[in-house]
N, CA, C and O atoms as a Tripos MOL2 file, in Angstrom:
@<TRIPOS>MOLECULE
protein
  280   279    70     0     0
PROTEIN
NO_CHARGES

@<TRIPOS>ATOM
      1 N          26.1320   -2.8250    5.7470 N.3       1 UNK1
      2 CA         25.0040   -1.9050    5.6290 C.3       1 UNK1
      3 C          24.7670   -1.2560    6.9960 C.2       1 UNK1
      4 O          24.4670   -1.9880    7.9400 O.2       1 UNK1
      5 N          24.8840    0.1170    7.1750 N.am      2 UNK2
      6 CA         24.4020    0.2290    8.5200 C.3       2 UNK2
      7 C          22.7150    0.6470    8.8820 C.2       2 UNK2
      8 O          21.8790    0.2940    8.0500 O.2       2 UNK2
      9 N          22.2410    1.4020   10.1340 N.am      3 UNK3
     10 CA         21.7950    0.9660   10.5240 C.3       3 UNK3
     11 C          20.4630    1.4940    9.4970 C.2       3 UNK3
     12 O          19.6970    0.6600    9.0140 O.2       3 UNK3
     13 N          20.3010    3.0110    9.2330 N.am      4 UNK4
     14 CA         19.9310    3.6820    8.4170 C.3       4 UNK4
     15 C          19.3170    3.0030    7.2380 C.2       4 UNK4
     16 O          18.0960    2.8920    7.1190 O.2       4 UNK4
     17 N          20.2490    2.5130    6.2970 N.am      5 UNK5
     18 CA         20.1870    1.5180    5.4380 C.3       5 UNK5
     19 C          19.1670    0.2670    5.6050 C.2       5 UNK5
     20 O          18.1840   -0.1020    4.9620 O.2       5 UNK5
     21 N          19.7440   -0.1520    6.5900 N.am      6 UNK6
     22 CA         18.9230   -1.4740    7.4050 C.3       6 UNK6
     23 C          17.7030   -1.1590    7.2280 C.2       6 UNK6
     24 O          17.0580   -1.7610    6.3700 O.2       6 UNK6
     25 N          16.9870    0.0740    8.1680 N.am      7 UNK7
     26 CA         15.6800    0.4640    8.3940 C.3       7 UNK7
     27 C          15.1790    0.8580    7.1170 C.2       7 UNK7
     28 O          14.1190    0.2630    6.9230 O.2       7 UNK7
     29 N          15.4670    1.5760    6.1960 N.am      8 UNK8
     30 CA         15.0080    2.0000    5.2100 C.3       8 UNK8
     31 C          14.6240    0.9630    4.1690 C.2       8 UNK8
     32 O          13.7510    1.1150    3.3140 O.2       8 UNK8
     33 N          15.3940   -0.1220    4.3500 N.am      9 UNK9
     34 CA         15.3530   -1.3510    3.4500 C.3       9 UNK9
     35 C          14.2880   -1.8740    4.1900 C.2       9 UNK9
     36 O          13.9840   -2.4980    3.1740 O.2       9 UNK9
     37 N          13.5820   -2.1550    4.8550 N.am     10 UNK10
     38 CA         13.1530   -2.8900    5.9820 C.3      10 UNK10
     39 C          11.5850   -2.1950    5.8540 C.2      10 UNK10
     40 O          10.5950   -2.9180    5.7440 O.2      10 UNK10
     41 N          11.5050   -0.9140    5.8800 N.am     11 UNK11
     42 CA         10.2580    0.1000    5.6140 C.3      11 UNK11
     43 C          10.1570   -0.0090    4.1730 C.2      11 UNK11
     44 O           8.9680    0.0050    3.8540 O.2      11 UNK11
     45 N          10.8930   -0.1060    3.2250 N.am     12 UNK12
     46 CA         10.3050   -0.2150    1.8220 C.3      12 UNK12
     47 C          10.0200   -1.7530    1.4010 C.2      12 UNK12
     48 O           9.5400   -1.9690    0.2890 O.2      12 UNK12
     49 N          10.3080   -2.8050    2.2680 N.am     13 UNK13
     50 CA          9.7690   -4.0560    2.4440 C.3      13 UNK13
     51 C           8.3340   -4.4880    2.9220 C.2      13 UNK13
     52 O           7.6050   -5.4260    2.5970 O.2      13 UNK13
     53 N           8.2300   -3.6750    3.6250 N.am     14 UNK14
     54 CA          7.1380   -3.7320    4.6140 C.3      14 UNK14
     55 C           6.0450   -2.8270    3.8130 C.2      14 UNK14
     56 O           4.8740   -3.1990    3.9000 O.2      14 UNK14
     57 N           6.3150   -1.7420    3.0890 N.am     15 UNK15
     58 CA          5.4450   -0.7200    1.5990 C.3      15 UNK15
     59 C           5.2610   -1.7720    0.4900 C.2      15 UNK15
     60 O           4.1410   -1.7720   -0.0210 O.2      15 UNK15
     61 N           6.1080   -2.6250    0.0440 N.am     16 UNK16
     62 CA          5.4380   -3.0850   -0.9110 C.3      16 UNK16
     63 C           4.9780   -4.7170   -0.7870 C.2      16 UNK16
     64 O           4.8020   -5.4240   -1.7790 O.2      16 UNK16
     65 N           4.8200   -5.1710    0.5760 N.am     17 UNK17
     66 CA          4.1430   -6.0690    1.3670 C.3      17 UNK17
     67 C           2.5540   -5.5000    1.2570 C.2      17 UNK17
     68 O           1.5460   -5.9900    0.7470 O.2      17 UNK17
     69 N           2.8310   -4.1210    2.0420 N.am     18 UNK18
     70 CA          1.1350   -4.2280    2.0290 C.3      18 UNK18
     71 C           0.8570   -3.6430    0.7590 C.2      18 UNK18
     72 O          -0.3080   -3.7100    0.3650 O.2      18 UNK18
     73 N           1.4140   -3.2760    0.2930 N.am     19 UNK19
     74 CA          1.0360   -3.0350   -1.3650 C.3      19 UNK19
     75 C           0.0590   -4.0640   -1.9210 C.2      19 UNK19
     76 O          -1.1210   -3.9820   -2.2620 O.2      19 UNK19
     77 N           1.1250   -5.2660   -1.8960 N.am     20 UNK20
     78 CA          0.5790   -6.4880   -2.8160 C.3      20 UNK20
     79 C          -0.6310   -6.9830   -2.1350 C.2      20 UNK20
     80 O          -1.7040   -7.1560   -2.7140 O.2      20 UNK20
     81 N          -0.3120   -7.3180   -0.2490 N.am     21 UNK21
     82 CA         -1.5670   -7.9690    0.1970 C.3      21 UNK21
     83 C          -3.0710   -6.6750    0.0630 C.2      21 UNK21
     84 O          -4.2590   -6.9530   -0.1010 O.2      21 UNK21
     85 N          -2.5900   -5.6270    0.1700 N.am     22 UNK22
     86 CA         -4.2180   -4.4990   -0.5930 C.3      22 UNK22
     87 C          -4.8770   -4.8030   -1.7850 C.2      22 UNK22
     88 O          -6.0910   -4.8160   -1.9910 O.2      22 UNK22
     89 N          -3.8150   -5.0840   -2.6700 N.am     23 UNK23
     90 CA         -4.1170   -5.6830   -4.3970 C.3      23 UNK23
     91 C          -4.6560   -6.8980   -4.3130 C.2      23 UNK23
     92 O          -5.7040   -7.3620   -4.7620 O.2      23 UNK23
     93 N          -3.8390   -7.3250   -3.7070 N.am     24 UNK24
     94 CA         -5.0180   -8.6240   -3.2950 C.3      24 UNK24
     95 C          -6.0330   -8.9560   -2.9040 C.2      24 UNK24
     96 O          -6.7790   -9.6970   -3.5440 O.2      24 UNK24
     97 N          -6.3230   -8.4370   -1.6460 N.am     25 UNK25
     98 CA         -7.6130   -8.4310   -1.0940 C.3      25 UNK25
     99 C          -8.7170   -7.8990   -1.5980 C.2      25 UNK25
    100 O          -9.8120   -8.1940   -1.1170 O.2      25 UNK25
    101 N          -8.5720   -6.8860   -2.8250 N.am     26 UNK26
    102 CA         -9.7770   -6.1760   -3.4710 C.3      26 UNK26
    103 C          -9.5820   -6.3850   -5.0510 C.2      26 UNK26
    104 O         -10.0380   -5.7390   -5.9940 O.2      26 UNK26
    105 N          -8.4860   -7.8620   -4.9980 N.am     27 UNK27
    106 CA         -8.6920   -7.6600   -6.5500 C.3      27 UNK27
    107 C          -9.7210   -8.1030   -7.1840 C.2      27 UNK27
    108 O          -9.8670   -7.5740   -8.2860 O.2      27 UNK27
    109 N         -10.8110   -9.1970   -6.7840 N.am     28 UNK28
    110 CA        -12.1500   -8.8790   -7.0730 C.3      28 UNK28
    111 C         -13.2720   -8.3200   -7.0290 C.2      28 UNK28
    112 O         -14.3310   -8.7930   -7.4410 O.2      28 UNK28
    113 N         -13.0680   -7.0960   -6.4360 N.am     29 UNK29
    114 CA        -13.5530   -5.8280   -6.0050 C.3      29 UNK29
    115 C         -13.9790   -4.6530   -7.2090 C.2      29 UNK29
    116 O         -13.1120   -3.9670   -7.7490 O.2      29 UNK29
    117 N         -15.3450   -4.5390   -7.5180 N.am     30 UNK30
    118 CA        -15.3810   -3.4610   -8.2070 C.3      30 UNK30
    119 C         -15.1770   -2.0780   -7.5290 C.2      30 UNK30
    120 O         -16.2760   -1.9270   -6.9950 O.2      30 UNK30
    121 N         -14.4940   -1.0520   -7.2440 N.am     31 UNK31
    122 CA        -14.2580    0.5390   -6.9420 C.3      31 UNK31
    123 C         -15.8230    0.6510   -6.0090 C.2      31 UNK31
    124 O         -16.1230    0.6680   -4.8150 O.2      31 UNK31
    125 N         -16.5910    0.7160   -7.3620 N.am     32 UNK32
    126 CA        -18.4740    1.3400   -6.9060 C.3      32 UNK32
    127 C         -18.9710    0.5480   -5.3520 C.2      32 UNK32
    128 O         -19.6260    1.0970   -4.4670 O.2      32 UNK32
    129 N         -18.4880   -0.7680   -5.3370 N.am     33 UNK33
    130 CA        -18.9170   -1.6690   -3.9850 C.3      33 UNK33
    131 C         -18.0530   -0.7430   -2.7560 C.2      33 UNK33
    132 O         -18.8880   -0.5190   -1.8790 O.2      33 UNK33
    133 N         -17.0280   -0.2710   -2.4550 N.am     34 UNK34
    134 CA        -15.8440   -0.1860   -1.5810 C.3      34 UNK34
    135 C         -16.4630    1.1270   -1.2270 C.2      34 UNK34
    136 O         -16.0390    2.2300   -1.5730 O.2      34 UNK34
    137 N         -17.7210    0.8290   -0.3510 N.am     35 UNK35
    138 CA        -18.0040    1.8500    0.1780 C.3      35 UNK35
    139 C         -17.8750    1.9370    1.7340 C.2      35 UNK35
    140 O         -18.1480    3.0070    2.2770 O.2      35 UNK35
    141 N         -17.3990    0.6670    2.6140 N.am     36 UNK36
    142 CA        -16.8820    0.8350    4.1640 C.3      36 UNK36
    143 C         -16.2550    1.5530    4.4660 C.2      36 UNK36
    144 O         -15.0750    1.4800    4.1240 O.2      36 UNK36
    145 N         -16.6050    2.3640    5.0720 N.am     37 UNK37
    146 CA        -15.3230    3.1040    6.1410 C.3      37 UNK37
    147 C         -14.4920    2.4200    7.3040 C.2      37 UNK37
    148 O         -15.0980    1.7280    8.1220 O.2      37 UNK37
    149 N         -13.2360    2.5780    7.3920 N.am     38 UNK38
    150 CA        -12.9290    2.0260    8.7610 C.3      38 UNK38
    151 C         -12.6770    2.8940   10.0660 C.2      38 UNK38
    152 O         -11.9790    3.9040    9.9810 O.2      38 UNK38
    153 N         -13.3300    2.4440   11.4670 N.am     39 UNK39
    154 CA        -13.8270    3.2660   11.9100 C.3      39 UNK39
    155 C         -12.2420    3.2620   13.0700 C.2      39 UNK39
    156 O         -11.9230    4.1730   13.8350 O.2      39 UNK39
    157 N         -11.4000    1.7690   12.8160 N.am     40 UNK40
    158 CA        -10.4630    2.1810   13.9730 C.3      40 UNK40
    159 C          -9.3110    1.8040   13.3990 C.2      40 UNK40
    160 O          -9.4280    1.0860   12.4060 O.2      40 UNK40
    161 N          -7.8490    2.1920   13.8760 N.am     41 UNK41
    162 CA         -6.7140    2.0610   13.4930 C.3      41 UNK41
    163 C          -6.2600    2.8690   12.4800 C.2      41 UNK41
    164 O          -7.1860    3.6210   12.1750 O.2      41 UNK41
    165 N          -4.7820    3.1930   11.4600 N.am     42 UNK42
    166 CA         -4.4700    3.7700   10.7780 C.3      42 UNK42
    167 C          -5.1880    4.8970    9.5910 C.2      42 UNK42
    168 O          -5.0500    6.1010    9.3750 O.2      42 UNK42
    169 N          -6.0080    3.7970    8.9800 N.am     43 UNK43
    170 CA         -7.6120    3.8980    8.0990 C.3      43 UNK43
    171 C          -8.4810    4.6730    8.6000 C.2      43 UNK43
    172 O          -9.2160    5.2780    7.8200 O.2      43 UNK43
    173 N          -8.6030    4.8280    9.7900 N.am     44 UNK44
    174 CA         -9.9380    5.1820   10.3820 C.3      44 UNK44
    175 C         -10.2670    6.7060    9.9630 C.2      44 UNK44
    176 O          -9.6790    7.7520   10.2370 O.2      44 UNK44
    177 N         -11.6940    6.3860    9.0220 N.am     45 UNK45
    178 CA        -12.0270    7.7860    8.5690 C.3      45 UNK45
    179 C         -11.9010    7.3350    7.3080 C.2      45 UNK45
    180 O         -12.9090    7.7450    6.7320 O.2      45 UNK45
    181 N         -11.1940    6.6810    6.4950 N.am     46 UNK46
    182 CA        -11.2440    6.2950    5.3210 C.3      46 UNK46
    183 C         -11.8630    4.9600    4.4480 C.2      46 UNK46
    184 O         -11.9500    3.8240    4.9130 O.2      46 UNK46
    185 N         -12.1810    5.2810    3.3760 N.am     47 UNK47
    186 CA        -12.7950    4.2850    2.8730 C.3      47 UNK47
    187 C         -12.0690    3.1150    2.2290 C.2      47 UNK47
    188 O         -10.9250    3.1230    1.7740 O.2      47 UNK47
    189 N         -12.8160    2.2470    2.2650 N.am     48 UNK48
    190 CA        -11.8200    1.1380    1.3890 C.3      48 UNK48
    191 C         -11.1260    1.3160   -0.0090 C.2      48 UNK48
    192 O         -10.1030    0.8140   -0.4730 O.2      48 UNK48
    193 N         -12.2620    2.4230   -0.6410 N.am     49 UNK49
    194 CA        -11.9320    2.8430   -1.7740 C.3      49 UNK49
    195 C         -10.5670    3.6450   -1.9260 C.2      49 UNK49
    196 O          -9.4670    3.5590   -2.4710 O.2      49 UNK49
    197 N         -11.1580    4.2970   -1.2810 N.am     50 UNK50
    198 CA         -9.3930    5.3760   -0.5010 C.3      50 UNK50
    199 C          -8.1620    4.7180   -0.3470 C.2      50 UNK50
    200 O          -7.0400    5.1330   -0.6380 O.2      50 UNK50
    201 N          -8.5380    3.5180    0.2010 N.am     51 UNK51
    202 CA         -7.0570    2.5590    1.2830 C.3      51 UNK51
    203 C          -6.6430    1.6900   -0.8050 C.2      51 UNK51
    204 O          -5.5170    1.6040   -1.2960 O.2      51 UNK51
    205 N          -7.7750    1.3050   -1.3860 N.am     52 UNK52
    206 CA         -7.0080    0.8980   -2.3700 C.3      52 UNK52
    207 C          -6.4270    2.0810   -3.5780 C.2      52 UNK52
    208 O          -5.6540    1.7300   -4.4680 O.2      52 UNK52
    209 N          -6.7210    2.9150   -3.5000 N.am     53 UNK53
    210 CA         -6.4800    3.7190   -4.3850 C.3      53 UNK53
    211 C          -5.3040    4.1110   -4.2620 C.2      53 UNK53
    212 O          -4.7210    4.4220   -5.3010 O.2      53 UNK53
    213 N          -4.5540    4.2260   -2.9170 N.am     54 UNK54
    214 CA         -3.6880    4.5550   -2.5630 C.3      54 UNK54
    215 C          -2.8040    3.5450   -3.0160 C.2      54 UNK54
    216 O          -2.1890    3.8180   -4.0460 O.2      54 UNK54
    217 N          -2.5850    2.3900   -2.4670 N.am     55 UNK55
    218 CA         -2.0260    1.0990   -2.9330 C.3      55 UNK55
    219 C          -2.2720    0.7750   -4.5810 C.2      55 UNK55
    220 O          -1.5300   -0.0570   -5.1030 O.2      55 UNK55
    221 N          -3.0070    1.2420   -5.1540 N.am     56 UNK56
    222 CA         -2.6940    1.0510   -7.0090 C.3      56 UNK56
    223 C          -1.7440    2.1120   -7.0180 C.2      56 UNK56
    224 O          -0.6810    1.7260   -7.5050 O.2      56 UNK56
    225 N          -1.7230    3.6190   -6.5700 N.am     57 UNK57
    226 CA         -0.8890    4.4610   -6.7380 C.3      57 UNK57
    227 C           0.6220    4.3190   -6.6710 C.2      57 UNK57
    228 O           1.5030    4.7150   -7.4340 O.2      57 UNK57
    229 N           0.6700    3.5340   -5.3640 N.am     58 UNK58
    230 CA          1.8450    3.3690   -5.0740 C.3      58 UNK58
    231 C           2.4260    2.3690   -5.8640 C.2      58 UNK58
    232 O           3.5650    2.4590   -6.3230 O.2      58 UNK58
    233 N           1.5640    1.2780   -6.0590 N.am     59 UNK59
    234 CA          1.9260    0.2080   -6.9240 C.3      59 UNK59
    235 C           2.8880    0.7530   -8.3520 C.2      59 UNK59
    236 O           4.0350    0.5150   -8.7320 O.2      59 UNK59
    237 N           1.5710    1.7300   -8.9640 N.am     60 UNK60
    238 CA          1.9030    2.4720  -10.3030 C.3      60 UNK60
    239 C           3.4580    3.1500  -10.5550 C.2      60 UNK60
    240 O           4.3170    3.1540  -11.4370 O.2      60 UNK60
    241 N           3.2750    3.6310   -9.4000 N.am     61 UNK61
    242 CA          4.6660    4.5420   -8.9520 C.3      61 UNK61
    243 C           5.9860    3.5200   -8.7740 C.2      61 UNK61
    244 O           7.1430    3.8260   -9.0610 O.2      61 UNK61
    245 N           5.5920    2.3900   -8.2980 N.am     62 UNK62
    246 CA          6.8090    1.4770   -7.8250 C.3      62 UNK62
    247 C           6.8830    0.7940   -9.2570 C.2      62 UNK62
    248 O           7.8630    0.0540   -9.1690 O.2      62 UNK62
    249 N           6.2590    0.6450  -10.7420 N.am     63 UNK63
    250 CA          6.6730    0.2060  -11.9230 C.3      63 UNK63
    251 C           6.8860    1.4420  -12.7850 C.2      63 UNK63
    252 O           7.6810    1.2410  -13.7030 O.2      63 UNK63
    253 N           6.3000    2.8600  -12.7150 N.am     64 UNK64
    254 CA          6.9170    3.4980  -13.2050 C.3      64 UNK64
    255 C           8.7120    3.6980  -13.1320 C.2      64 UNK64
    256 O           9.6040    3.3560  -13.9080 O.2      64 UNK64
    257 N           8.7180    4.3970  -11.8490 N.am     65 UNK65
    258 CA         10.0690    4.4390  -11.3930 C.3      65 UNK65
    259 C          10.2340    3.7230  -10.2110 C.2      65 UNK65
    260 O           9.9740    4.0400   -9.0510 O.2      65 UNK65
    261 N          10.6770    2.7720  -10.6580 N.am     66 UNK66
    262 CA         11.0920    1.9720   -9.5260 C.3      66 UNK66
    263 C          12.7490    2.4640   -8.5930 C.2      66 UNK66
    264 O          13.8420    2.8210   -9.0330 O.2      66 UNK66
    265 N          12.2840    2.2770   -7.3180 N.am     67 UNK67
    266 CA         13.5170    2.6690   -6.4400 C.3      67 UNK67
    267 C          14.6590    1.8160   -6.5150 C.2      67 UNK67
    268 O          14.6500    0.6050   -6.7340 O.2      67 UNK67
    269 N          15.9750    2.8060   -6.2470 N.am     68 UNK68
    270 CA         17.3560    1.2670   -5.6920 C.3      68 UNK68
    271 C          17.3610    0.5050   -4.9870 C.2      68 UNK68
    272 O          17.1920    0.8400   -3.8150 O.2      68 UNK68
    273 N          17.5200   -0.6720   -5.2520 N.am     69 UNK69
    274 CA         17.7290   -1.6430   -4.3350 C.3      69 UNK69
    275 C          18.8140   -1.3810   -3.1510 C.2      69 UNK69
    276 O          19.9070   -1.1030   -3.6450 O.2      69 UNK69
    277 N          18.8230   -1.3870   -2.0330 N.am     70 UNK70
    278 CA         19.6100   -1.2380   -0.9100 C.3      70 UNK70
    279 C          20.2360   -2.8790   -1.2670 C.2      70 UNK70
    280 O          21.0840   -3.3890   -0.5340 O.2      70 UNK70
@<TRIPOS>BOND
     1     1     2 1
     2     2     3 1
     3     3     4 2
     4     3     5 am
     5     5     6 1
     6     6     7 1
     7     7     8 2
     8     7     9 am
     9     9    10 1
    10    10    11 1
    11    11    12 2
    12    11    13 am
    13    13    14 1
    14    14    15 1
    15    15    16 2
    16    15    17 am
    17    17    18 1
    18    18    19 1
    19    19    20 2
    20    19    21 am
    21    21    22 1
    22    22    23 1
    23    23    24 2
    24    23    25 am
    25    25    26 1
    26    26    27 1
    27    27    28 2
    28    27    29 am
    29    29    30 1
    30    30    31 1
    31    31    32 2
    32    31    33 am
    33    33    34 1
    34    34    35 1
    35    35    36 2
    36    35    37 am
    37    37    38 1
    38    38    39 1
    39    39    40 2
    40    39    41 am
    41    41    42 1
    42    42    43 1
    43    43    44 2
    44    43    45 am
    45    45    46 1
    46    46    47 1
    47    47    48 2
    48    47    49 am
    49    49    50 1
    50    50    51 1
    51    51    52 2
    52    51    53 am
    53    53    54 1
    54    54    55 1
    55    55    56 2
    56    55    57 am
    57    57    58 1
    58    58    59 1
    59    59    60 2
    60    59    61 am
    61    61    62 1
    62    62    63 1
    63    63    64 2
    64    63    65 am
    65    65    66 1
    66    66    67 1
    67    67    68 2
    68    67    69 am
    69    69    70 1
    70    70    71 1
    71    71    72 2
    72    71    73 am
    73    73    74 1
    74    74    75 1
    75    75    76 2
    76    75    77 am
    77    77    78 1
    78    78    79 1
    79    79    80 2
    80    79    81 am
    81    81    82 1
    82    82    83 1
    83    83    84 2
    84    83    85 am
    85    85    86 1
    86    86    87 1
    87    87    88 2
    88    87    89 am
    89    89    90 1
    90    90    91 1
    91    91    92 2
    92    91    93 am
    93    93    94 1
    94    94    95 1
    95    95    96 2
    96    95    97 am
    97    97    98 1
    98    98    99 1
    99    99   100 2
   100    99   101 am
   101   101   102 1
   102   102   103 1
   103   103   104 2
   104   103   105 am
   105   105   106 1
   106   106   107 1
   107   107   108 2
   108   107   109 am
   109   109   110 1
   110   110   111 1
   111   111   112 2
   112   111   113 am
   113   113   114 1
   114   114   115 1
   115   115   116 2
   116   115   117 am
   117   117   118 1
   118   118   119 1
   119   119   120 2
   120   119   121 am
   121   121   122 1
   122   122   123 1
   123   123   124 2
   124   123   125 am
   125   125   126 1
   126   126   127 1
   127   127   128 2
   128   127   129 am
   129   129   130 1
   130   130   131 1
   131   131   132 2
   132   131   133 am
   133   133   134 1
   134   134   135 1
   135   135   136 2
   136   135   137 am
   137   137   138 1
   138   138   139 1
   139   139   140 2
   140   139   141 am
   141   141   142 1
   142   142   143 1
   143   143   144 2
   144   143   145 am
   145   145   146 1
   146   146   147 1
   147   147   148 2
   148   147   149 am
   149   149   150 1
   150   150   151 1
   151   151   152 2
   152   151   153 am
   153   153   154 1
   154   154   155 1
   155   155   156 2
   156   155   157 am
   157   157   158 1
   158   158   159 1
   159   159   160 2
   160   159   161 am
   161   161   162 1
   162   162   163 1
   163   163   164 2
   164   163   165 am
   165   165   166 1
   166   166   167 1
   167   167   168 2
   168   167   169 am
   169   169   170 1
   170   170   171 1
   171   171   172 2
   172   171   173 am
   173   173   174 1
   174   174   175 1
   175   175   176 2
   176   175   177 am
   177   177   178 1
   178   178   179 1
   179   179   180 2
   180   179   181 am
   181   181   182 1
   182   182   183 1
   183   183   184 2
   184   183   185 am
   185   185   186 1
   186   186   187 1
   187   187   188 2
   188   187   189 am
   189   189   190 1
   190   190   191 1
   191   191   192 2
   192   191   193 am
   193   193   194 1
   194   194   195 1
   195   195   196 2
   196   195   197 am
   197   197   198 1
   198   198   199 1
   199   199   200 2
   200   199   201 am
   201   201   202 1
   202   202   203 1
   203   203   204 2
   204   203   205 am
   205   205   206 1
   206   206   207 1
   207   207   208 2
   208   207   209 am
   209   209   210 1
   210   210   211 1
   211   211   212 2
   212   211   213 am
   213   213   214 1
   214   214   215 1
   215   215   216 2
   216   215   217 am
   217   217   218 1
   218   218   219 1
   219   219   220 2
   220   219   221 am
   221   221   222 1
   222   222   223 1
   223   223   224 2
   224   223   225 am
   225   225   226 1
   226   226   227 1
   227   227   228 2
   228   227   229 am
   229   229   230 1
   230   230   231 1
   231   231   232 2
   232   231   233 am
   233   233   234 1
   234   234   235 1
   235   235   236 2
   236   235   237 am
   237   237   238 1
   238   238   239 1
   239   239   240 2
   240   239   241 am
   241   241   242 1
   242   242   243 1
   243   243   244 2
   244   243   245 am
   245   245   246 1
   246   246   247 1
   247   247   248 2
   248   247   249 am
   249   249   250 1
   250   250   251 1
   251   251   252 2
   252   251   253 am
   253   253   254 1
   254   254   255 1
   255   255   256 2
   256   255   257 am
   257   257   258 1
   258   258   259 1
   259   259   260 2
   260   259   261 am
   261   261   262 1
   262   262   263 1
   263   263   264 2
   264   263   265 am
   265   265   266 1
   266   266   267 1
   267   267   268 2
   268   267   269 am
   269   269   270 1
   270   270   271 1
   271   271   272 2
   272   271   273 am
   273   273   274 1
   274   274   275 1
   275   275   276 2
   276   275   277 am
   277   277   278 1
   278   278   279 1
   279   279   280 2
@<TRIPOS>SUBSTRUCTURE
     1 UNK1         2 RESIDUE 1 A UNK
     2 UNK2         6 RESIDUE 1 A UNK
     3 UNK3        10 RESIDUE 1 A UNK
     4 UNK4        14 RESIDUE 1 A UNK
     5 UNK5        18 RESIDUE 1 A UNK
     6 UNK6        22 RESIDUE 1 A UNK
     7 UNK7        26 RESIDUE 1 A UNK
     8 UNK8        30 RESIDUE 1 A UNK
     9 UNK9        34 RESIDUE 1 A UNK
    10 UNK10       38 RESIDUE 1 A UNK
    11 UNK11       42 RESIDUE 1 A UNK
    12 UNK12       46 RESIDUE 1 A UNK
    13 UNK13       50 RESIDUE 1 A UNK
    14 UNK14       54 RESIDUE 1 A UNK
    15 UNK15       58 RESIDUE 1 A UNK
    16 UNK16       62 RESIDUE 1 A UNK
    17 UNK17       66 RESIDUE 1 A UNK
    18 UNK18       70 RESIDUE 1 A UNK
    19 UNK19       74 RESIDUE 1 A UNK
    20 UNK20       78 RESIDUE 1 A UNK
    21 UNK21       82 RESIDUE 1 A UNK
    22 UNK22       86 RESIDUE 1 A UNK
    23 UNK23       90 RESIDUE 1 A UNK
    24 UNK24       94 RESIDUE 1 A UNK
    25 UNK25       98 RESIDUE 1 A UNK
    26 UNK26      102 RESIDUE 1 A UNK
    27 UNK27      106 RESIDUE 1 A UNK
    28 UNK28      110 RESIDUE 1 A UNK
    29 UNK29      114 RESIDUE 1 A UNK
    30 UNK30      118 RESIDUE 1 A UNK
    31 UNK31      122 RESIDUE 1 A UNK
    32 UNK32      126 RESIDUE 1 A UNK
    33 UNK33      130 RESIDUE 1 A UNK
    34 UNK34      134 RESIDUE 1 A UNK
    35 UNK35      138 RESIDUE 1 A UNK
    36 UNK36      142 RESIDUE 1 A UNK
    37 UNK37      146 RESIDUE 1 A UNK
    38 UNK38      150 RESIDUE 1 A UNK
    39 UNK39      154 RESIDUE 1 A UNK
    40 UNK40      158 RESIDUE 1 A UNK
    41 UNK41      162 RESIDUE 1 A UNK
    42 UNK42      166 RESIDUE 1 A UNK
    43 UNK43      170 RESIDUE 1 A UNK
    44 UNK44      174 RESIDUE 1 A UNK
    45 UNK45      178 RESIDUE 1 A UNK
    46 UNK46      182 RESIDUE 1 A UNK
    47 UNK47      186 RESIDUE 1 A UNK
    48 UNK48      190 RESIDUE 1 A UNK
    49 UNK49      194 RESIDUE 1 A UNK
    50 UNK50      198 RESIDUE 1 A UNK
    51 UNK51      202 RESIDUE 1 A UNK
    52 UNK52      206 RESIDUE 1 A UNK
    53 UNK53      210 RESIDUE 1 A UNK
    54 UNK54      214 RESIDUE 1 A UNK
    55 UNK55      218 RESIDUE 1 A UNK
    56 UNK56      222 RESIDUE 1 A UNK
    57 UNK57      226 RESIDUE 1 A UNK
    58 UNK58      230 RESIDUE 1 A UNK
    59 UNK59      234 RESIDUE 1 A UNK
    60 UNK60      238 RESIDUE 1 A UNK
    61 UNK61      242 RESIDUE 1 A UNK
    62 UNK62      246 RESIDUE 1 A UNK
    63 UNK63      250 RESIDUE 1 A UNK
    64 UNK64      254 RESIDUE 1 A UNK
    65 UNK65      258 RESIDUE 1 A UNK
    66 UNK66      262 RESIDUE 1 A UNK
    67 UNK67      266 RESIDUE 1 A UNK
    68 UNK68      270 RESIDUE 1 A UNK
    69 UNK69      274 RESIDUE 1 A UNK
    70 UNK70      278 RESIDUE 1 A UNK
């Protein structure tokens, strides 16, 4: 596998890592509560609601069509 490969495998490891630990962390979470913003790092400016919505999306997307395995 070179190196390309490597990294790409490695970044879609690391996407559906935090996938699962997001699903996790708010899976007892009603939507209406997830009103924090975060004020520093990647997030910052966005709401929790936002940060999971994104992560069901992606989730959705990764059982709709799921990608090739490297």
């Amino acid at each position: 596998m070179n190196r390309h490969h490597e990294a790409l495998n490695e970044w879609q490891l690391a996407t559906d890592h935090w996938i699962e630990l997001t699903l996790a962390k708010y899976h007892e979470w009603d939507s209406d509560d997830l009103t924090q913003v975060f004020m520093r790092g990647p997030f910052a400016g966005w709401s929790e609601r936002m940060v999971l919505e994104l992560a069901m999306k992606m989730d959705d997307a990764n059982k709709k069509v799921p990608r090739h395995k490297l």
